[in-house]
C-alpha positions in Angstrom: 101.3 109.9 109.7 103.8 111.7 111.6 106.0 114.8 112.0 109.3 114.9 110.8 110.3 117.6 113.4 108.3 117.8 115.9 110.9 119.8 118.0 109.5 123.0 115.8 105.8 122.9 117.3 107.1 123.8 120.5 109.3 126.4 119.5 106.0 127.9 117.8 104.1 127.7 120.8 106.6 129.3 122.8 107.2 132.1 120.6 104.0 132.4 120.6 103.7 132.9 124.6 106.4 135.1 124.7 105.6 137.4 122.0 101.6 137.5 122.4 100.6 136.2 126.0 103.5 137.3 128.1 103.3 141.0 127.4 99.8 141.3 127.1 99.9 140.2 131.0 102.5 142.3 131.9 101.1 145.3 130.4 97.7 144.8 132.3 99.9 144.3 135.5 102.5 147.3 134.8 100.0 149.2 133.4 99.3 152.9 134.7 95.6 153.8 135.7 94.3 157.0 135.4 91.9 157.9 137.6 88.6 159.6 136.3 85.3 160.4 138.3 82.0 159.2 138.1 83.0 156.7 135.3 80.8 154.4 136.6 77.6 156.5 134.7 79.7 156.0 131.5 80.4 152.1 132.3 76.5 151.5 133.1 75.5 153.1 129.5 74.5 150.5 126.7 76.8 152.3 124.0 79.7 151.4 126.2 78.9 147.9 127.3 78.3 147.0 123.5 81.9 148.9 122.7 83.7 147.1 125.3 82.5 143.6 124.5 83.1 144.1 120.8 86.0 145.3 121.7 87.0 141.9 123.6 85.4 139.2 120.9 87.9 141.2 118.5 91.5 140.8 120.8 90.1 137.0 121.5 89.8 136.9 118.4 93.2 138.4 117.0 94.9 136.0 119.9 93.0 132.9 118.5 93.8 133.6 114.9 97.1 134.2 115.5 97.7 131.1 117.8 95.8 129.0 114.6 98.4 130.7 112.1 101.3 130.3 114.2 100.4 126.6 115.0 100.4 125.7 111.3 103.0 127.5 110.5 104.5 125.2 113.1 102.9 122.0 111.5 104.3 123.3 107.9 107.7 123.8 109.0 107.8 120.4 111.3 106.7 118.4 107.7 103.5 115.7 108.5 104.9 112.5 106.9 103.5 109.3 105.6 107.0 106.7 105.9 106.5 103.5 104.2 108.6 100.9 102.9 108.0 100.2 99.3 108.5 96.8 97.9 108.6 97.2 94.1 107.7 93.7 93.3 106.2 93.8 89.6 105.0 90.4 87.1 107.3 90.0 84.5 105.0 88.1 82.5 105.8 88.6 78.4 102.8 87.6 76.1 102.9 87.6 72.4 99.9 87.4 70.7 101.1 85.7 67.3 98.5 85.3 64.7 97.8 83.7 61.5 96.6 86.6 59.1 95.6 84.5 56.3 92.7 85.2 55.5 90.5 82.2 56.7 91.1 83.1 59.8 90.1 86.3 59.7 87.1 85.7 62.0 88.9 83.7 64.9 91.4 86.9 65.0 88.6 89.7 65.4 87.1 87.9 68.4 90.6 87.1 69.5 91.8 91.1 69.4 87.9 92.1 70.6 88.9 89.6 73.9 92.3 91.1 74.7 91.3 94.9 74.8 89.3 94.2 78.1 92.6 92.2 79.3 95.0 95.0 78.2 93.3 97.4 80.7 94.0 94.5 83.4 97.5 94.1 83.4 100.1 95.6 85.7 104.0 95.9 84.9 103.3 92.9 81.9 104.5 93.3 79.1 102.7 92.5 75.8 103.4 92.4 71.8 102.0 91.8 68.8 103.0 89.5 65.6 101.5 88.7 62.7 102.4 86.1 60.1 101.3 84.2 56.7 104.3 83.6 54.5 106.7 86.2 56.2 106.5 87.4 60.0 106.2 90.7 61.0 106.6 91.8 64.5 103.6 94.3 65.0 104.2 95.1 68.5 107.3 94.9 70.1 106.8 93.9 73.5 105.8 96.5 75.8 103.7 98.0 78.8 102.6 100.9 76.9 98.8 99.5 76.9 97.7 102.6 75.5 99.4 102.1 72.7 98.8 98.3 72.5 94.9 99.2 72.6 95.7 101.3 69.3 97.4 99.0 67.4 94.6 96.1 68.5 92.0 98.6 66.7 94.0 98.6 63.5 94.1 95.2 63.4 90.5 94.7 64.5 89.9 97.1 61.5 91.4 95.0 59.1 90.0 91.7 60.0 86.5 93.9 59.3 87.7 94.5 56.0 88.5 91.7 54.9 85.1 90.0 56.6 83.4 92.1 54.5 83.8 90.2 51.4 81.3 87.7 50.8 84.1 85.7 49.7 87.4 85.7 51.4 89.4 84.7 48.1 88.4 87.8 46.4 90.0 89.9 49.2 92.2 92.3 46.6 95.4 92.5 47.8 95.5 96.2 48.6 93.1 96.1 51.4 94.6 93.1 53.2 98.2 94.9 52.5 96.6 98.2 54.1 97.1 96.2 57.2 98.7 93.2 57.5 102.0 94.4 55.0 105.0 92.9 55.2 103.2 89.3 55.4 103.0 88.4 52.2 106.0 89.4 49.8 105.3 88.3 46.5 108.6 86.4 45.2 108.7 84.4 48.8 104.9 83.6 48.5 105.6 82.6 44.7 108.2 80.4 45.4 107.5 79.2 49.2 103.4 78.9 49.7 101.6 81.0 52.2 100.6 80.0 55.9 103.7 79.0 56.8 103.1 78.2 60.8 106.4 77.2 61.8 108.0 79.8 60.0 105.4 81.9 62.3 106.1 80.4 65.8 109.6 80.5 65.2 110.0 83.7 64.1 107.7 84.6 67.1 110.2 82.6 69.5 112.9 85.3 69.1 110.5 87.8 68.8 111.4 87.5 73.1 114.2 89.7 73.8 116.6 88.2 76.0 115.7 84.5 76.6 118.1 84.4 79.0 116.4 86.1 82.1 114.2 84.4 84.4 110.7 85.0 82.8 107.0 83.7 82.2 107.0 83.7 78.5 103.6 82.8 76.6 102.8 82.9 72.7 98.6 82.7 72.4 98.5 81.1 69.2 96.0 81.5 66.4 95.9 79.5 63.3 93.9 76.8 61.3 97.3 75.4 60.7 97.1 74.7 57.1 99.4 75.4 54.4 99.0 76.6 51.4 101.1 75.4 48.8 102.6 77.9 45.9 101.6 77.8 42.6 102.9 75.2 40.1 104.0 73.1 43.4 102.4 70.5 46.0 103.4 71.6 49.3 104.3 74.6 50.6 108.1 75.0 52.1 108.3 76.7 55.5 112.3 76.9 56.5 110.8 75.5 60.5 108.1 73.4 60.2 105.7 73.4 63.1 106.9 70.5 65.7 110.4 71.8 65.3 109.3 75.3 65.9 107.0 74.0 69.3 110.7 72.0 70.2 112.7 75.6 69.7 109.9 77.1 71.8 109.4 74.5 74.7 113.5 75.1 75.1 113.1 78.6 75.4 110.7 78.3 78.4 108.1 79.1 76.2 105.2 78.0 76.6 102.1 77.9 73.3 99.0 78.1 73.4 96.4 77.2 70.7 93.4 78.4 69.3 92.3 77.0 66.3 88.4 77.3 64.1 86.1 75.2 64.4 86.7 74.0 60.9 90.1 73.0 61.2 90.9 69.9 59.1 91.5 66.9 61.6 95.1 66.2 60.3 95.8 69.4 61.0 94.4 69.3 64.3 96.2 66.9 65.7 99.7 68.8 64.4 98.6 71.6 66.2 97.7 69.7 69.3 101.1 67.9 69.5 103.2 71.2 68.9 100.9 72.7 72.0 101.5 69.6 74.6 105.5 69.6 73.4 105.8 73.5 75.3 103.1 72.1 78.0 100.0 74.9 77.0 96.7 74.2 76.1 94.9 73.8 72.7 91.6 75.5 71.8 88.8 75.1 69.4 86.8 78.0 68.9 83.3 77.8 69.3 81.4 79.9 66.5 78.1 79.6 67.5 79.2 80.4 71.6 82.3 82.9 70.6 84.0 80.9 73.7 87.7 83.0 72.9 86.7 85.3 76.1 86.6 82.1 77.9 89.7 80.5 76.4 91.5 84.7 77.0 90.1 83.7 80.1 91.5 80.3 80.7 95.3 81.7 79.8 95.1 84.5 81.8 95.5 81.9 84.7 99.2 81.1 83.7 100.8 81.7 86.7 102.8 85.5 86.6 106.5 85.2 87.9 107.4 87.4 90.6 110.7 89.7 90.0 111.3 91.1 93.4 112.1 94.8 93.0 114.7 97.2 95.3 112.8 97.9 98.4 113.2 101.2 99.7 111.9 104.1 102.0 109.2 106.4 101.0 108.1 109.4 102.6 105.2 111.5 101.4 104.7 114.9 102.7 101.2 116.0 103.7 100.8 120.0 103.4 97.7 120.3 102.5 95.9 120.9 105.7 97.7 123.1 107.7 98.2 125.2 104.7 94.7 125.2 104.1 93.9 126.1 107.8 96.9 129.1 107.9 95.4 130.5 104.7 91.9 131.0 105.9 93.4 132.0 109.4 95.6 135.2 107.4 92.0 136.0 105.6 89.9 136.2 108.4 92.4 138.6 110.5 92.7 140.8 107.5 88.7 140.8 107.2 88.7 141.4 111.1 91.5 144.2 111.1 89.6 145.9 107.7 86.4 145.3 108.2 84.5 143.8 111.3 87.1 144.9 114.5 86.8 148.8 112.3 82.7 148.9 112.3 82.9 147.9 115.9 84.9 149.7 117.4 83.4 153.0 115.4 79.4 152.0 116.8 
């Protein structure tokens, strides 16, 4: 810390000498004695001793006060500074958590949206988004660093991947609960007419979910799915417009990088799709371990992507510090209104 002007203190100090000190001194040099007799009885009495001494304690007293109040007045005026220079460096990390919202992967999802509250409260200057896919995509959370926010939206999914747990049977899930939170997924001519589970559809869509690929970025997709389509009625595969490797291609040249968590009952075809798709955009794959719930370790494992650092504008700060002397000046105008009113009054009247 420092003072800004220190020039005022000493114009304090001598104002204070030449309005308190100086004339005090010349007035006991100047000053005109009158001469009485046999004071000396008076100035050997108890009364007068104790009247002259309170008497004294109270000028010292006044003059101390006074000297404190005029001192942080000083300090006030001459500003104590904190100056720093201020490097606003920040991550510029994106992550999109982009899930599967079919049904069977209901569980893998809960635990994955338990795991990422506790990393929510972790990050600094990130941002994060949501999106959610089965046979349409629907950007849930736009990327942002509004965690607060984020946190909410995470307990309205968590609450819907409850929901639909708690049917003994995922198939009998009625549409109207799992629309409650997961609408816009699922519209019924496209699902009619194109399957459900459409994973590349998903991770495509989730691609340009990004906003500006163009800037220097770390960009990560966490990616849960049991990768398996589901093919519409009356037909014997489902048709995504992007199927999967193509989408992990459109990824890995956006600088994106996947990666995958899959269930632990993931069929082995399937598998080894997802796999491929991960290791074309250089991430990781996954398998989630029901009996160990391992997705706080994987959460764990891609919090590790190295952050990008965007160097901010560096600039000078200066923080004023107040607080003290104001503190110290208000207690020093109390105590010589307590000691004018009250204490030097009952003295000198004894």
């Amino acid at each position: 810390m420092e003072l800004k002007y220190p020039i005022i203190i000493v114009i304090g100090l001598c104002l204070y000498i030449f309005i308190f000190l100086i004339p005090t001194a010349i007035s006991k040099i100047k000053g005109k004695k009158v001469d009485v007799a046999n004071t000396f009885v008076v100035k050997n009495t108890e009364v007068y001793k104790n009247i002259i001494f309170r008497y004294r304690v109270g000028i010292v007293s006044v003059f101390i006060l006074m000297f404190i109040s005029i001192l942080s007045c000083s300090l006030l005026s001459s500003r104590i500074v904190e100056t720093k220079i201020v490097d606003n460096k920040i991550y510029n990390r994106d992550i999109i958590l982009c899930m599967d919202v079919s049904t069977s992967v209901a569980e893998l999802n809960k635990n994955l949206v338990d795991s990422y509250k506790g990393v929510i409260k972790s990050l600094h200057g990130e941002r994060f988004g949501i999106s959610i896919f089965n046979t349409n995509s629907y950007l849930y959370v736009p990327l942002t660093d509004d965690y607060d926010y984020i946190n909410d939206k995470l307990d309205e999914l968590n609450k819907g991947f409850k929901e639909v747990l708690s049917y003994p049977d995922l198939n009998d899930v009625p549409m109207s609960t799992y629309d409650a939170y997961f609408s816009g997924t699922i519209l019924v001519q496209d699902n009619l007419n194109r399957g459900s589970s459409l994973i590349g559809d998903g991770l495509a869509s989730c691609v340009y979910d990004f906003p500006t690929l163009d800037e220097d970025r770390s960009r990560i997709i966490i990616f849960s799915t049991d990768n398996d389509m589901v093919p519409p009625r009356y037909k014997e595969k489902a048709e995504p417009l992007v199927e999967l490797i193509p989408a992990a291609k459109l990824a890995k040249s956006k600088d994106i990088t996947v990666y995958s968590l899959a269930p632990d009952f993931i069929k082995t075809d399937n598998e080894t799709e997802l796999k491929e798709a991960t290791k074309i955009t250089k991430g990781n794959y996954y398998l989630y371990d029901k009996k160990n719930n391992n997705v706080r370790d994987v959460v764990h494992e891609i919090e590790k992507h190295e952050k990008k650092m965007m160097e901010g504008d560096k600039h000078i700060e200066t923080t004023d510090f107040p607080e003290i002397p104001f503190i110290i000046l208000a207690c020093a105008f109390l105590l010589l209104i307590v000691l004018e009113k009250v204490i030097l009054l009952w003295w000198l009247n004894q």
